[in-house]
C-alpha positions as CSV (number, residue, x, y, z in Angstrom):
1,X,-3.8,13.4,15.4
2,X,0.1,11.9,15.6
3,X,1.3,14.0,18.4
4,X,1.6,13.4,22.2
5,X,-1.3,15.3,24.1
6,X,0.0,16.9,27.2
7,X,-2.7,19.8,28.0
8,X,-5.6,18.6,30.1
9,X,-8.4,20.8,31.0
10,X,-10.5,19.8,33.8
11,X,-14.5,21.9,34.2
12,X,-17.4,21.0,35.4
13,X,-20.7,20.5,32.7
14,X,-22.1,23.3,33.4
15,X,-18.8,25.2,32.3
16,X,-18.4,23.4,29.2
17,X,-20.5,25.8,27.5
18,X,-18.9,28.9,28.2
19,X,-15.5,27.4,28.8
20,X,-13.0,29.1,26.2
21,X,-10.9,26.5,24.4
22,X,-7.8,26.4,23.0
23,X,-7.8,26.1,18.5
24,X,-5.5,24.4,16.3
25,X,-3.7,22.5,18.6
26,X,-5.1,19.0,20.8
27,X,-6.0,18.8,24.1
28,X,-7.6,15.9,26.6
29,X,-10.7,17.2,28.5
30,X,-11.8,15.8,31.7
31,X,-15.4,16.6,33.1
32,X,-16.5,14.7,36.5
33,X,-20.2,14.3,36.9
34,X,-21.9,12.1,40.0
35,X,-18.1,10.5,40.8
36,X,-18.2,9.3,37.2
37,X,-14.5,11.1,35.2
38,X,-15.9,11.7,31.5
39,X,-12.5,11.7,29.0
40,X,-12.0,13.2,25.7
41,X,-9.2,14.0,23.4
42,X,-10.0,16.7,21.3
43,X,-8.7,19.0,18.6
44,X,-10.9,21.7,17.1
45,X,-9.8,23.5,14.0
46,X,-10.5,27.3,13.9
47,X,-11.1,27.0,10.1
48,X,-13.6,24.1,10.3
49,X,-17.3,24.5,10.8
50,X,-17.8,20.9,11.7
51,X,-17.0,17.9,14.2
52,X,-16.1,14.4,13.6
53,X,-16.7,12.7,16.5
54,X,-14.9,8.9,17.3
55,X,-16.3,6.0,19.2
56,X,-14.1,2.9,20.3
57,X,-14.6,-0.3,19.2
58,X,-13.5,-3.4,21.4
59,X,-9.9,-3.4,22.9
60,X,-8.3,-6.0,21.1
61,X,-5.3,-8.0,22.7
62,X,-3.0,-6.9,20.7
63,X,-3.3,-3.6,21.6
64,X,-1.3,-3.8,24.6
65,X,-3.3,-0.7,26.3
66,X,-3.1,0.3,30.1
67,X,-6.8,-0.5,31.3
68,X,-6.3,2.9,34.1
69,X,-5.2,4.9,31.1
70,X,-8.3,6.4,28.8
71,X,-8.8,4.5,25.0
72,X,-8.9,6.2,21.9
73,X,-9.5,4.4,19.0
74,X,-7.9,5.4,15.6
75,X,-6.4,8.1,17.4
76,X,-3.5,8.8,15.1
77,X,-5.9,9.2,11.9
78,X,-6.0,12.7,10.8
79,X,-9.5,14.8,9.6
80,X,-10.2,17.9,8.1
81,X,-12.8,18.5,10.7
82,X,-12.2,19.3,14.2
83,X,-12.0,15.8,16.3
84,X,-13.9,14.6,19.7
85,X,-12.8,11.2,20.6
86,X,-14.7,10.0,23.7
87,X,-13.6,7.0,26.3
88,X,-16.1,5.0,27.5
89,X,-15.9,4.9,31.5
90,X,-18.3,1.3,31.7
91,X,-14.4,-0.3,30.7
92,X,-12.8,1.1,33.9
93,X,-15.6,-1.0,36.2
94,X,-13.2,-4.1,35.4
95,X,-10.0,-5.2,33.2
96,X,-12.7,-7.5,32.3
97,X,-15.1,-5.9,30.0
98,X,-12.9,-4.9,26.6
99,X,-16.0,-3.4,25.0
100,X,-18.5,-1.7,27.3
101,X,-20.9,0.2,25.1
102,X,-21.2,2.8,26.9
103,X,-23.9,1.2,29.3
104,X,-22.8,2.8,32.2
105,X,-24.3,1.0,36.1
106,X,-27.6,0.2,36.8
107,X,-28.5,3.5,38.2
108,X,-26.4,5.5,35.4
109,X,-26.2,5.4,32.0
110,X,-22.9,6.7,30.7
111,X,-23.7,7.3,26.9
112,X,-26.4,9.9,27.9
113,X,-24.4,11.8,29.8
114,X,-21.7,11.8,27.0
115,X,-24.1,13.1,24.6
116,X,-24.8,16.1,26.9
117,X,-21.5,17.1,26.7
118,X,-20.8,17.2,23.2
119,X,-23.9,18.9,22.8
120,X,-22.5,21.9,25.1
121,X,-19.5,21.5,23.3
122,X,-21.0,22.2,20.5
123,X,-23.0,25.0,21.8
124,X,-19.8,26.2,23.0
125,X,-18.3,26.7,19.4
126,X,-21.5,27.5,17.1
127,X,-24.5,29.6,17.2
128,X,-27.4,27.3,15.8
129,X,-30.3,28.1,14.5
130,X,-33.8,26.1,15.4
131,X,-33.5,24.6,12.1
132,X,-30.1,23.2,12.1
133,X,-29.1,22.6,15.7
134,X,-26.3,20.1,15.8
135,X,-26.6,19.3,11.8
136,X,-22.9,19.9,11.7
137,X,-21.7,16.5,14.5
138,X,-20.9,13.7,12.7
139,X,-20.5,10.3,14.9
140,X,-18.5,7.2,13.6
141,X,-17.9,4.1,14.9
142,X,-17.7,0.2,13.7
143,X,-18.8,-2.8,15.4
144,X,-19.9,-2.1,19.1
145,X,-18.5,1.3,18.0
146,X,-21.2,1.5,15.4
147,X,-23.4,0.8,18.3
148,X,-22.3,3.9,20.1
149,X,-22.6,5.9,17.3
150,X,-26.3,5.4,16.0
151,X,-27.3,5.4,19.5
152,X,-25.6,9.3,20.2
153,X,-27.1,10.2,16.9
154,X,-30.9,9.5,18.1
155,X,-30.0,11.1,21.8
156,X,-28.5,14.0,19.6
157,X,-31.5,14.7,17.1
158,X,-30.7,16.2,13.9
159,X,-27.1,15.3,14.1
160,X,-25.4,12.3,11.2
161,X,-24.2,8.5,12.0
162,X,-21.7,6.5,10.2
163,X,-21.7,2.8,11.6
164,X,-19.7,0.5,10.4
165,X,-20.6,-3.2,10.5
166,X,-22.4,-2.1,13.8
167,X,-23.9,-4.2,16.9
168,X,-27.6,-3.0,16.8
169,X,-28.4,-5.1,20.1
170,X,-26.1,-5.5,23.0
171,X,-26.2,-8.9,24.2
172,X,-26.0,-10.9,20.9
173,X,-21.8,-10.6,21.7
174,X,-19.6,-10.8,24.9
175,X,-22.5,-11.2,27.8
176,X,-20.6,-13.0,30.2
177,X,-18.3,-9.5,31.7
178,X,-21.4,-7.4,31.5
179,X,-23.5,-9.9,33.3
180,X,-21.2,-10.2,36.3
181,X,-20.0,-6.8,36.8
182,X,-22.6,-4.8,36.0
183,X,-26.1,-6.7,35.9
184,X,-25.4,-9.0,38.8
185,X,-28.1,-11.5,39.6
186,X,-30.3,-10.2,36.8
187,X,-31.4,-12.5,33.6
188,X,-31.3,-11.6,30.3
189,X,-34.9,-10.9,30.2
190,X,-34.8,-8.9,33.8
191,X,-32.4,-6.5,31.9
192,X,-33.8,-6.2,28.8
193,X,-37.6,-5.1,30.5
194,X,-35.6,-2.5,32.7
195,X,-32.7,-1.4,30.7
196,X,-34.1,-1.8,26.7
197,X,-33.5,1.4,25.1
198,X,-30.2,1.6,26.4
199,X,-29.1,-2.1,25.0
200,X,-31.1,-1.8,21.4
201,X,-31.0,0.6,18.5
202,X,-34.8,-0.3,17.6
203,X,-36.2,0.2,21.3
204,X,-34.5,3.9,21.6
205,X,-35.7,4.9,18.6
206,X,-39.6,3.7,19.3
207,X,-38.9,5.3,22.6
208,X,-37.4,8.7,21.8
209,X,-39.6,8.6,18.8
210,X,-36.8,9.8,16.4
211,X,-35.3,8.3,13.8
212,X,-31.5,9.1,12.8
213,X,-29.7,10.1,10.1
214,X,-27.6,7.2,9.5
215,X,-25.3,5.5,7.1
216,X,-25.4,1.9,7.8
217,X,-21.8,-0.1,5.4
218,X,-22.3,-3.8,5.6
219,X,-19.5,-6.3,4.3
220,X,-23.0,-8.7,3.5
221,X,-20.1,-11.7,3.3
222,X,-18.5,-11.0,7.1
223,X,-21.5,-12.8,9.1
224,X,-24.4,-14.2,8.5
225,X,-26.1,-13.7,11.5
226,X,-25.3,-10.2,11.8
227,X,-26.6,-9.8,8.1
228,X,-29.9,-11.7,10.1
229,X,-30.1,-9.0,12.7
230,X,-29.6,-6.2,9.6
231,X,-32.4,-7.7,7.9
232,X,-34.6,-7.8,10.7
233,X,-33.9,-4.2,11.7
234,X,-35.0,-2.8,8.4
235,X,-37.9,-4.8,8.8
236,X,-39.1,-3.8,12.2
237,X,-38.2,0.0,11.0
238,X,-40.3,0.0,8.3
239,X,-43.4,-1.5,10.9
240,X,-43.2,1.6,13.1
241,X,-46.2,3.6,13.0
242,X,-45.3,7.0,11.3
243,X,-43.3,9.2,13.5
244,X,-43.4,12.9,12.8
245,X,-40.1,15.3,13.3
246,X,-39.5,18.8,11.5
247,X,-35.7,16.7,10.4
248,X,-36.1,15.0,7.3
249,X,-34.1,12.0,8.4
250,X,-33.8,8.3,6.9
251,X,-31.2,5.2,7.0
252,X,-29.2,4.9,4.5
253,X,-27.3,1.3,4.0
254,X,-24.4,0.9,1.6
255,X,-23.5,-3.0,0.7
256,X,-19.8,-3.9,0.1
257,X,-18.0,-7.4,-0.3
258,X,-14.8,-8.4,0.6
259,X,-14.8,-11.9,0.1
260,X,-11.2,-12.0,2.1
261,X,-12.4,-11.7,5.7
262,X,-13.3,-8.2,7.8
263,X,-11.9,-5.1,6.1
264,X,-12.8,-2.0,7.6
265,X,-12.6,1.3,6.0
266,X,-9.0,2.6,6.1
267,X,-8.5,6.4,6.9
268,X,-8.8,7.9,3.0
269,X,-11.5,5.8,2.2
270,X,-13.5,6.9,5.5
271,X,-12.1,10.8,4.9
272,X,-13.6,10.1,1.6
273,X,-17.1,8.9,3.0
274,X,-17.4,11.8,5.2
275,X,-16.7,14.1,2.5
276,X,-19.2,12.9,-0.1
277,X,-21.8,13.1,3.2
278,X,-21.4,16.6,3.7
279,X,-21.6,17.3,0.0
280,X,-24.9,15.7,-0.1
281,X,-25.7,18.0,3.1
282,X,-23.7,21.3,2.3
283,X,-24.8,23.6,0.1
284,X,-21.6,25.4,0.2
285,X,-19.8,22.7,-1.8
286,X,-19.8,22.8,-5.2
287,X,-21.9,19.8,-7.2
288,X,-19.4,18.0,-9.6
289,X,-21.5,20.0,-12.6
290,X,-20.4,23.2,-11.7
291,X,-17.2,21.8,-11.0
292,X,-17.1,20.6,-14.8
293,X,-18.1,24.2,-15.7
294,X,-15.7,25.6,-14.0
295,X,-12.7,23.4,-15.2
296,X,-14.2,24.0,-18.7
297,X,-14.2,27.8,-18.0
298,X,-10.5,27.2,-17.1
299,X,-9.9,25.4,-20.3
300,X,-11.3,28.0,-22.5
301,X,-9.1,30.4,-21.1
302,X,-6.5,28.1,-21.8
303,X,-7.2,28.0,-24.8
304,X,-7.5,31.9,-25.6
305,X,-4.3,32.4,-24.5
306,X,-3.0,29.7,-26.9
307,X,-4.3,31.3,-30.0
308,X,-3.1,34.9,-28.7
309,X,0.5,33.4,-28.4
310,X,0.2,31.6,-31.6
311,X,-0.9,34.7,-33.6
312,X,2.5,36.8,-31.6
313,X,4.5,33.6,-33.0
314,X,3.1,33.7,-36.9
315,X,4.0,37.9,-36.3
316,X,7.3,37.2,-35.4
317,X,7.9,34.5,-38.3
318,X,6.5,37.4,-40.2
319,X,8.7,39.8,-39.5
320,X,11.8,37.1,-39.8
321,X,11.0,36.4,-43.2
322,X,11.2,39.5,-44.1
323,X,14.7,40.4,-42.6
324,X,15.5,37.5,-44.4
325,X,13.9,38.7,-48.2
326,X,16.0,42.1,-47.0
327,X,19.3,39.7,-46.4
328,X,18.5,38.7,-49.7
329,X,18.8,41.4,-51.6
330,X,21.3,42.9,-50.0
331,X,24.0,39.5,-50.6
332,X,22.9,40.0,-54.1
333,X,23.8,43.4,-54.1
334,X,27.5,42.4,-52.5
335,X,27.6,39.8,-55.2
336,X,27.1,42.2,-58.1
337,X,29.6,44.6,-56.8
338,X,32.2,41.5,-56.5
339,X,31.5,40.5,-59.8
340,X,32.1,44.4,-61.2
341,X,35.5,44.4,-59.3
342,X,36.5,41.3,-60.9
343,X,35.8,42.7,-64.1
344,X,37.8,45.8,-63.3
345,X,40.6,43.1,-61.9
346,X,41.0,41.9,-65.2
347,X,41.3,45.1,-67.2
348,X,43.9,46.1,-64.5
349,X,45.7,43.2,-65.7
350,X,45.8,43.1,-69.2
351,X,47.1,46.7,-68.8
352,X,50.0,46.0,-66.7
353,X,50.7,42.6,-69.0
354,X,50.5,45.7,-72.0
355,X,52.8,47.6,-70.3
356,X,55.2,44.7,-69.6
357,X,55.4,44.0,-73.1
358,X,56.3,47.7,-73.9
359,X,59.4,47.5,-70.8
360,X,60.7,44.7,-73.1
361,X,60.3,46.1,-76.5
362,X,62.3,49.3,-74.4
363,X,65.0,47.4,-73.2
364,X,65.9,45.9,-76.3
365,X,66.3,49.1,-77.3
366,X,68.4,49.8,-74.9
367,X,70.4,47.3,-75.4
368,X,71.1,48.2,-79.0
369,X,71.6,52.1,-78.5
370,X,73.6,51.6,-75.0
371,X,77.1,51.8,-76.3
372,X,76.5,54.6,-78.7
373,X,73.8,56.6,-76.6
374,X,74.7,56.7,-73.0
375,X,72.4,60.2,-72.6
376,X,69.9,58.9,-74.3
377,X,69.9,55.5,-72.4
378,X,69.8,57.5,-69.1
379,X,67.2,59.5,-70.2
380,X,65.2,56.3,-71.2
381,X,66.0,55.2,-67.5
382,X,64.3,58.1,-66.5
383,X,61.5,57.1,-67.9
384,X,61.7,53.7,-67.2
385,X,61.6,55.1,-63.3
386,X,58.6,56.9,-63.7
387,X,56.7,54.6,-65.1
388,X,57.7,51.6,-62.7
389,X,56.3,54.5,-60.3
390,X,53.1,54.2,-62.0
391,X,53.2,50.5,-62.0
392,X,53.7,50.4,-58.6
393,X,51.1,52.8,-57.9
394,X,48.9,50.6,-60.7
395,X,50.4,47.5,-58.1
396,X,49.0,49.6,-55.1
397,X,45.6,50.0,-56.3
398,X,45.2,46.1,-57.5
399,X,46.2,45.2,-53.9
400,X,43.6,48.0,-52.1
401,X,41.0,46.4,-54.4
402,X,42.2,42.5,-53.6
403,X,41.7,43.2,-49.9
404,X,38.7,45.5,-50.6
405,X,37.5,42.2,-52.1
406,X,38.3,39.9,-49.3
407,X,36.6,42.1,-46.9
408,X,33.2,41.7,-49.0
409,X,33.7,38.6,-48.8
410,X,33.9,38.1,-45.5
411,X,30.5,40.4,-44.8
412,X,29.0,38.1,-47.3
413,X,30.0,34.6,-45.2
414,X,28.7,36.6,-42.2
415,X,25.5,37.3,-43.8
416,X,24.9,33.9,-44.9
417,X,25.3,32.7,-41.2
418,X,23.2,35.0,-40.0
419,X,20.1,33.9,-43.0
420,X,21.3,30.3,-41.3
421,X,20.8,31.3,-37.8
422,X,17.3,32.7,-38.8
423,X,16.3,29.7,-41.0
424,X,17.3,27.3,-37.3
425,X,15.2,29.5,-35.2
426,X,12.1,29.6,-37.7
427,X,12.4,25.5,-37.9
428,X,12.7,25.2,-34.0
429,X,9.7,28.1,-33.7
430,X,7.7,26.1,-36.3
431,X,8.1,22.8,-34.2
432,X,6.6,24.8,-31.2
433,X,3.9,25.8,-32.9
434,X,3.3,22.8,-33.9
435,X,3.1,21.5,-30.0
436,X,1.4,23.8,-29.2
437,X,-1.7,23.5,-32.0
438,X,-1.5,19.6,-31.1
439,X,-2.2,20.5,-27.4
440,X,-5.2,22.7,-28.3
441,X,-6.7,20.0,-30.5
442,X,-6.5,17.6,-27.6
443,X,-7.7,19.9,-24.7
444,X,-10.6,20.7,-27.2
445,X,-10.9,17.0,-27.3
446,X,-11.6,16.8,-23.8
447,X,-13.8,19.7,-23.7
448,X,-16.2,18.1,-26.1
449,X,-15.8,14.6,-24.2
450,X,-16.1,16.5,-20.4
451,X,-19.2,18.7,-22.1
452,X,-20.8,15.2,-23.3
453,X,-20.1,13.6,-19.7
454,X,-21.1,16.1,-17.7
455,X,-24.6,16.6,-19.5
456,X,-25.8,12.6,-19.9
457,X,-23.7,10.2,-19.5
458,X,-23.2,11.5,-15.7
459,X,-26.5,10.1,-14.5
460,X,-27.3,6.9,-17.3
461,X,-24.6,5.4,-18.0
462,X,-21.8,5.9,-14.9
463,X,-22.1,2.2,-13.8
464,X,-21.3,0.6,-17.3
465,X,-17.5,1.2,-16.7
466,X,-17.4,-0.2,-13.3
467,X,-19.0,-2.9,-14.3
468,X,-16.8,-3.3,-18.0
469,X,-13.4,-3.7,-16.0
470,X,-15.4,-5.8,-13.4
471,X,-16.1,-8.4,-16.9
472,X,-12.9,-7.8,-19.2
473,X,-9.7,-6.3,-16.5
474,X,-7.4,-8.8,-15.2
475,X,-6.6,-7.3,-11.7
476,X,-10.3,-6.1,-11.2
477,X,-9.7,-4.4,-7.7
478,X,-6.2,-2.0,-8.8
479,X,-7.5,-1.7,-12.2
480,X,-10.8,-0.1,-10.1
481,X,-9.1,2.1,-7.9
482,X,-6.8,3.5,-10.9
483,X,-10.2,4.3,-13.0
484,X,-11.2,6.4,-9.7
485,X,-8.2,8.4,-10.4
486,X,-8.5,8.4,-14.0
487,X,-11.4,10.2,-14.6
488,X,-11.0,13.1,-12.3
489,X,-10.7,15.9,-14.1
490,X,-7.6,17.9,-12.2
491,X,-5.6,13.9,-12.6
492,X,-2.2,14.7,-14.2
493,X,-1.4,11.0,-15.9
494,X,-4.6,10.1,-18.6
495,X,-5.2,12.9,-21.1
496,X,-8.4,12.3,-23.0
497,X,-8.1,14.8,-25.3
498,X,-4.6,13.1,-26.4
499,X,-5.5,9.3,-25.8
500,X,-8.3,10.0,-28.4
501,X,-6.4,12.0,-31.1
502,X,-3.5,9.5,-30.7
503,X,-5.5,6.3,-31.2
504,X,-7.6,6.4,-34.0
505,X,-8.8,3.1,-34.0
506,X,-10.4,3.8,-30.6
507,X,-14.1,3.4,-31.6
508,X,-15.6,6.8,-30.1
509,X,-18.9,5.6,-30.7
510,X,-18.6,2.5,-28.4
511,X,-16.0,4.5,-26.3
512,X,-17.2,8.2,-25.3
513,X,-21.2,7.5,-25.8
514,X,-21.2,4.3,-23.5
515,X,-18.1,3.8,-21.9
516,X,-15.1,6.1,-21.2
517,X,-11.7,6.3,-22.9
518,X,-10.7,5.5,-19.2
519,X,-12.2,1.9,-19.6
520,X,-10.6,1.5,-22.6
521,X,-6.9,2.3,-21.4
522,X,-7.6,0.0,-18.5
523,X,-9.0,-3.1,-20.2
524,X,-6.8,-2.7,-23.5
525,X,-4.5,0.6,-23.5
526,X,-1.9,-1.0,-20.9
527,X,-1.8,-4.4,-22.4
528,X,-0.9,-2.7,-25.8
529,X,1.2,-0.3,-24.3
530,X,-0.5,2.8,-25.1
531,X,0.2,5.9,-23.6
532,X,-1.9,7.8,-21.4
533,X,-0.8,11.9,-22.0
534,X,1.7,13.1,-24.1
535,X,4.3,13.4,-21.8
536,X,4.1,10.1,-20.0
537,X,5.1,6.9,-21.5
538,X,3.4,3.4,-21.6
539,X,3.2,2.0,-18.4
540,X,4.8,-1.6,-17.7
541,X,2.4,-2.4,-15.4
542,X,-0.7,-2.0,-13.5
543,X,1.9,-1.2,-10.3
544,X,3.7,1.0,-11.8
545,X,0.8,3.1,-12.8
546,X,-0.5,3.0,-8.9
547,X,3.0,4.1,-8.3
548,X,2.4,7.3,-10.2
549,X,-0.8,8.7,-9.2
């Protein structure tokens, strides 16, 4: 939620319920109950079906923030869900307490009351059935946050807690503000007799009888005597006498390690949390089986449409070879006829070379007879005339049939760059094809591996390639996060299909049975500069690969 909020709606608790309010955009509601102002920022999403609900941690220094103004902690991180981020009024008793847990006065505690409104809220935007009231509000919170957020999922029963490295007991931090502004002239012991189930997670859950659905993540290396408190939690749960409910409900704790100091979950890795939560809880999402079958379903069509536009290609080739065979016979045809008119070229020749002869043998004699036979030399001059006539028809034809023969020619040159043309386009067709059938034989590839996956290895043998690049990668924590990406199935930089065919000497065996091709192009494949698709080259670097996806 990056935007300034400048609507504020003001209603009583009672109105909450009914009250109509505004979708898709964000909006600070303010409801006053006994002279106490309870604040929240909200933005519900007309396309979601359920709410994420924030808690603050401590106001760090830092921060800078205006103690008369309210505080929202990771206000600017966006959700798919709709939001509820609630102040806590216990830090407007005094600048200060910077963490006030929602405890509220002596006479008033503030955490309850919030928890009746985001029940009406609630009410206000679904229609629940007795089976599944409030299973859609989701509370998060870390460190007295944490707190906050376990306690609002007991005092809102069948509803989910994330708690992030959370306080489970009030005063084991930061006593000294509480114990002058609000507990005046009270011990520690004073307090906890009268006030217990509002200052620990155990005593509200023995007293309210419930226990919540929660997801406990402890960084075990952060501190050791919180890890103490964890421990004895857990402990003292599992000493309760059995408590019945109609919510199957239980506490769930997730270990992590930094080993560099506090790291809380950033904003994907929380979206992330959330979203595997309500895949446990929603049957509307799709388990990552079906998803398989699905993507294989996709595949298959894929495929199908490959082999229907490889059969249209070997048509076509088909039907170009045989416009070529025609092409063929038809420049053999030309050539024939070129060869005739040659022949004919030559008799035409020897003819007019005959005739030659005979105009020499003439004049001669016309040289002999001219003084005595003038007539007769005229007459011969005659026929000399007619028959360089004829020899200049004879000329005539020889020259129709030379250009007769150059035009042949040229239909023949024309021919022979069209059978050229043909012969490039059938080479370049033939190269596709060849693409193409490579592309099927991977995707099949990954079919048979995704088939494999999806049916055994899913549930034995998923840990092995954590744990591989764990033992053999050299940047353990980016080669992790780029396996993550890796072996989703919809990821658009490793091929399986491709990596396999490509590298035969990958050991599929060793490499599809127990581990993945994944592991393999993380612990050797970028060292040896092998590439992960066909169309993406070896990566450099483990960077440049995070750069990428």
């Amino acid at each position: 939620m990056n935007k300034e909020v400048n609507k504020t709606i003001q209603c009583s608790l009672e109105a909450v319920e009914s009250y109509d309010f505004p979708k898709d955009e964000p909006f600070n509601l303010q409801v006053p109950i006994d002279g106490v102002m309870y604040e929240f920022m909200i933005h519900l999403k007309e396309n979601s079906d359920k709410i994420l609900v924030l808690a603050s941690g401590k106001i760090q220094e830092k921060t800078q923030h205006d103690r008369s103004k309210p505080y929202y902690q990771r206000s600017k991180w966006y959700f798919d869900e709709s939001t509820i981020y609630f102040n806590d009024p216990t830090l407007y008793i005094d600048d200060d307490i910077t963490t006030g847990w929602a405890i509220g006065t002596k006479d008033d505690w503030y955490l309850e009351k919030i928890a009746e409104i985001i029940k009406k809220i609630a009410k206000n935007l679904f229609k629940y059935n007795i089976d599944d009231e409030y299973g859609n509000l989701l509370f998060y919170g870390s460190m007295s946050g944490g707190f906050m957020a376990i306690m609002l999922s007991i005092l809102v029963e069948n509803s989910i807690s994330i708690a992030e490295m959370p306080h489970l007991e009030v005063f084991r931090t930061n006593q000294r503000p509480l114990l002058n502004h609000i507990f005046k002239n009270m011990s520690i012991k004073q307090i906890h007799d009268q006030y217990e189930d509002r200052l620990n997670v155990l005593e509200l859950i023995k007293k309210t009888k419930y226990i919540p659905k929660t997801f406990l993540i402890i960084d075990y290396n952060v501190n050791e005597e919180l890890n103490n408190d964890y421990i004895t939690f857990l402990n003292q749960i599992t000493q309760l006498p059995q408590i019945e409910s109609k919510y199957e409900n239980r506490i769930t704790v997730e270990f992590k390690s930094t080993q560099k100091g506090q790291h809380l979950l950033k904003p994907w890795q929380l979206r992330e949390f959330i979203s595997n939560i309500h895949k446990i809880r929603d049957k509307n999402y799709y388990d990552s089986s079906t998803m398989q079958r699905q993507k294989l379903e996709i595949q298959d069509a894929k495929v199908e449409k490959y082999e229907k536009d490889l059969k249209e290609q070997i048509s076509e080739i088909t039907r170009n070879n045989k416009e070529i065979e025609q092409y063929k016979k038809q420049l053999n045809t030309h050539i024939k006829q070129i060869q005739e008119n040659d022949k004919q070229i030559k008799q035409y020749q020897e003819e007019i070379e005959q005739q030659k002869q005979k105009i020499d043998e003439n004049n001669h004699i016309l040289n002999q007879y001219k003084h005595d036979q003038e007539e007769v030399i005229n007459k011969q001059k005659t026929q000399l005339t007619q028959k360089d006539d004829i020899i200049n028809e004879q000329i005539q034809t020889i020259t129709d049939k030379d250009m007769e023969i150059q035009h042949n020619k040229e239909e023949i040159h024309q021919k022979q760059d069209a059978i050229i043309k043909l012969q490039k386009e059938n080479k370049a067709k033939n190269i596709y094809l060849k693409k193409y059938e490579k592309q099927i034989r991977d995707d099949k590839t990954t079919q048979q591996y995704i088939h494999f996956t999806g049916k055994f290895k899913k549930k034995l043998l998923r840990p092995l390639p954590y744990l591989y690049i764990l033992l053999k990668a050299k940047d353990k924590l980016k080669s992790l996060k780029i396996y993550r990406q890796l072996v989703k199935i919809d990821n658009n930089y490793f091929d399986v299909g491709y990596y396999l065919n490509s590298n035969k000497d990958v050991e599929r065996k060793k490499w599809c049975k127990i581990l993945t091709p994944q592991t393999h192009y993380m612990v050797f494949g970028i060292r040896e500069k092998r590439k992960p698709s066909q169309n993406i080259d070896a990566a450099r670097s483990i960077d440049e690969i995070l750069d990428k996806i």
